[in-house]
Short mmCIF file of the C-alpha atoms (twelve columns), coordinates in Angstrom:
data_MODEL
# 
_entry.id   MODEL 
# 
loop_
_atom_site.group_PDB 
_atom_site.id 
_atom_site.type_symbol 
_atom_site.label_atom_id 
_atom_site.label_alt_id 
_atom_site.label_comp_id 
_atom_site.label_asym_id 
_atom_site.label_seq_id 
_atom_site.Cartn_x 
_atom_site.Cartn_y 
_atom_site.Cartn_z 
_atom_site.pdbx_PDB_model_num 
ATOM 1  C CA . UNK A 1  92.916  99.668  107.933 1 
ATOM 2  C CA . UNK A 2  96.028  101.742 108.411 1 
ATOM 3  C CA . UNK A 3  98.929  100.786 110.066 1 
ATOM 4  C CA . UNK A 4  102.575 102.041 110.273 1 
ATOM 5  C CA . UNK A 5  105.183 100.930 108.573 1 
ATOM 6  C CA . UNK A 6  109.134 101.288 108.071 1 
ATOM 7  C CA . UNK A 7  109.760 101.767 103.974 1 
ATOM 8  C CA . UNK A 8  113.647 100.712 103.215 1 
ATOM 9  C CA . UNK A 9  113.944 102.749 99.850  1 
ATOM 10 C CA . UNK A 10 116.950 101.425 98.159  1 
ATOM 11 C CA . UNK A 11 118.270 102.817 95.163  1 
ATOM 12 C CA . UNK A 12 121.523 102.788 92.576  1 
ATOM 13 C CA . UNK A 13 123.876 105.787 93.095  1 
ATOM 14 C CA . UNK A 14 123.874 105.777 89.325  1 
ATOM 15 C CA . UNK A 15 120.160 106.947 89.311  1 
ATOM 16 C CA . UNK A 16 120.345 109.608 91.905  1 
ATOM 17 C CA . UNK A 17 119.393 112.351 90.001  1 
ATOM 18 C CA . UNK A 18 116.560 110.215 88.702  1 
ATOM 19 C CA . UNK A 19 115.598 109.370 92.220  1 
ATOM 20 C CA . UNK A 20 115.544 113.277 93.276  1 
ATOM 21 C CA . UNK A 21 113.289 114.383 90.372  1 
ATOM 22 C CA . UNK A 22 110.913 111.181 91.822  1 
ATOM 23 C CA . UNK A 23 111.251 112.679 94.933  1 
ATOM 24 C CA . UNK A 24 110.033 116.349 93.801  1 
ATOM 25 C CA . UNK A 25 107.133 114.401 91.571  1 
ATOM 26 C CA . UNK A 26 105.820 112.498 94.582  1 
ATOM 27 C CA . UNK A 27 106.030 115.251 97.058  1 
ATOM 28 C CA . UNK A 28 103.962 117.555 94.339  1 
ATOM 29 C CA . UNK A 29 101.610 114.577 93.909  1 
ATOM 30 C CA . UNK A 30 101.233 113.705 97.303  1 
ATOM 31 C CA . UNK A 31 99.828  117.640 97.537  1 
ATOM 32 C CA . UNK A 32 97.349  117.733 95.630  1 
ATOM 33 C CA . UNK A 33 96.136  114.273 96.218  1 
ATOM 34 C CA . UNK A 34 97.041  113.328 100.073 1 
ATOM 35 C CA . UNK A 35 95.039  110.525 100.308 1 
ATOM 36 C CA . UNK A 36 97.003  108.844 97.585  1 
ATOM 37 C CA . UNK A 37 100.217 108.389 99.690  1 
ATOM 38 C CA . UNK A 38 101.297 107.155 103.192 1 
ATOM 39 C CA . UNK A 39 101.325 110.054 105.728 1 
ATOM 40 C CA . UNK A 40 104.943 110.502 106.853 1 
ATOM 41 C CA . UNK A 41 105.555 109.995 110.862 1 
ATOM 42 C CA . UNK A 42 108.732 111.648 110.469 1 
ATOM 43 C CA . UNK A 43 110.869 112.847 107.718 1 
ATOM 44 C CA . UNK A 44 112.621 110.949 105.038 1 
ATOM 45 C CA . UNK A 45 115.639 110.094 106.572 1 
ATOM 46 C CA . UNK A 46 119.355 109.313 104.490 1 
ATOM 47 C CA . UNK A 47 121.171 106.113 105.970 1 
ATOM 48 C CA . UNK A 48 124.941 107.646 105.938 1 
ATOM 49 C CA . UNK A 49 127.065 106.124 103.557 1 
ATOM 50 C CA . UNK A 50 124.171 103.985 101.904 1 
ATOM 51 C CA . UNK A 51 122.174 104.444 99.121  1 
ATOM 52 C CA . UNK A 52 119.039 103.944 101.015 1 
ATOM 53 C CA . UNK A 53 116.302 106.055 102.802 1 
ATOM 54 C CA . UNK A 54 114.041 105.349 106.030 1 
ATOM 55 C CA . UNK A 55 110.103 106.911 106.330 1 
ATOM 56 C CA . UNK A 56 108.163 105.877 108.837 1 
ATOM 57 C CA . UNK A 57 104.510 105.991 107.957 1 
ATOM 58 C CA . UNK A 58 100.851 104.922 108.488 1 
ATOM 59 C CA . UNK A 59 99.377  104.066 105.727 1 
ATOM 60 C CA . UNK A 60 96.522  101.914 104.058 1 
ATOM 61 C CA . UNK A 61 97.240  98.891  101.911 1 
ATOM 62 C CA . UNK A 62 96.201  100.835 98.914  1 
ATOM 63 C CA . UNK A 63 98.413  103.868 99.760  1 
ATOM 64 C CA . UNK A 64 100.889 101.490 100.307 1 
ATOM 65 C CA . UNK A 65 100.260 100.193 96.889  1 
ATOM 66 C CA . UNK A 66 100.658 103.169 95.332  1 
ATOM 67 C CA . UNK A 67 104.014 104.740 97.042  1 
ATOM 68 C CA . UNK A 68 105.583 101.607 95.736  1 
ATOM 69 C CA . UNK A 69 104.436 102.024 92.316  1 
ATOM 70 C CA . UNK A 70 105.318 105.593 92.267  1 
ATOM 71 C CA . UNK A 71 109.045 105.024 92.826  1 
ATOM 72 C CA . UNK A 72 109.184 102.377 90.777  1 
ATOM 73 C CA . UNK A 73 111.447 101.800 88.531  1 
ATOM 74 C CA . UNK A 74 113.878 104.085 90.405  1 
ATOM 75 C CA . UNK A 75 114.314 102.174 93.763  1 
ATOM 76 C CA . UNK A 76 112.959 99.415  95.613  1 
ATOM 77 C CA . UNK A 77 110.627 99.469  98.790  1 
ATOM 78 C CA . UNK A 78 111.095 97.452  101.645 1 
ATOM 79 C CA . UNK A 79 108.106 97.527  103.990 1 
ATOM 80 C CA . UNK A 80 107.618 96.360  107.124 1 
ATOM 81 C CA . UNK A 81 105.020 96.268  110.140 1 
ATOM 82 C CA . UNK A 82 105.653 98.052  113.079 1 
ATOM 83 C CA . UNK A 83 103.855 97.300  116.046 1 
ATOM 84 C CA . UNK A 84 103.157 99.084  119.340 1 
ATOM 85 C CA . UNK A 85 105.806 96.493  121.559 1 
ATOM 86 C CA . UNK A 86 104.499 97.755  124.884 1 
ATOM 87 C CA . UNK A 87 100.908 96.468  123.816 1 
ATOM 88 C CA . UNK A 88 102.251 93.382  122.408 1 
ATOM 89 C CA . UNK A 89 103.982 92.799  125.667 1 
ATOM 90 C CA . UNK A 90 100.482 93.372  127.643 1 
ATOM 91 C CA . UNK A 91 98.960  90.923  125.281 1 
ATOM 92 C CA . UNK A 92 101.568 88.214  125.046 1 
ATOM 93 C CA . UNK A 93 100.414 86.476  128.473 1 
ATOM 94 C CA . UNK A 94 96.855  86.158  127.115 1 
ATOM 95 C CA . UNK A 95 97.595  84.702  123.518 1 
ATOM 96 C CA . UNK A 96 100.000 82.056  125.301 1 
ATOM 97 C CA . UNK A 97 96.946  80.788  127.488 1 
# 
């Protein structure tokens, strides 16, 4: 089932250069095979003054699986659920009954 998630990509300064190469690997990978990876909802985004990147994606468990391996061991992936909050609103009253 896919789902979207926010990925926190944190990474040492140190390994930047690593990181972009990564970056350029993935992005060729991710072209050839595009099943492989999450689909991106928006652009990569750069948190100002941190060493750490925001995507927004949908993605399976699987292509979540394998984003995380492909950075690894240059950064670290934080993921988290996102979830539709008007919905959830709508369906609060019933799961309280």
């Amino acid at each position: 089932m896919r789902m979207k998630y926010a990925l926190f990509m944190t990474y040492d300064m140190k390994e930047r250069d690593k990181v972009v190469e990564r970056a350029a690997w993935i992005t060729k990978d991710k072209d050839k095979n595009p099943d492989k990876y999450p689909t991106w909802l928006i652009n990569p985004m750069g948190m100002g003054g941190l060493s750490k990147t925001l995507l927004v994606v949908e993605a399976t468990e699987k292509q979540l699986m394998n984003i995380r391996h492909a950075w690894m061991p240059y950064s670290s992936l934080e993921c988290v659920p996102l979830f539709d909050a008007m919905q959830t609103t709508q369906d609060y009253p019933k799961l309280m009954k």
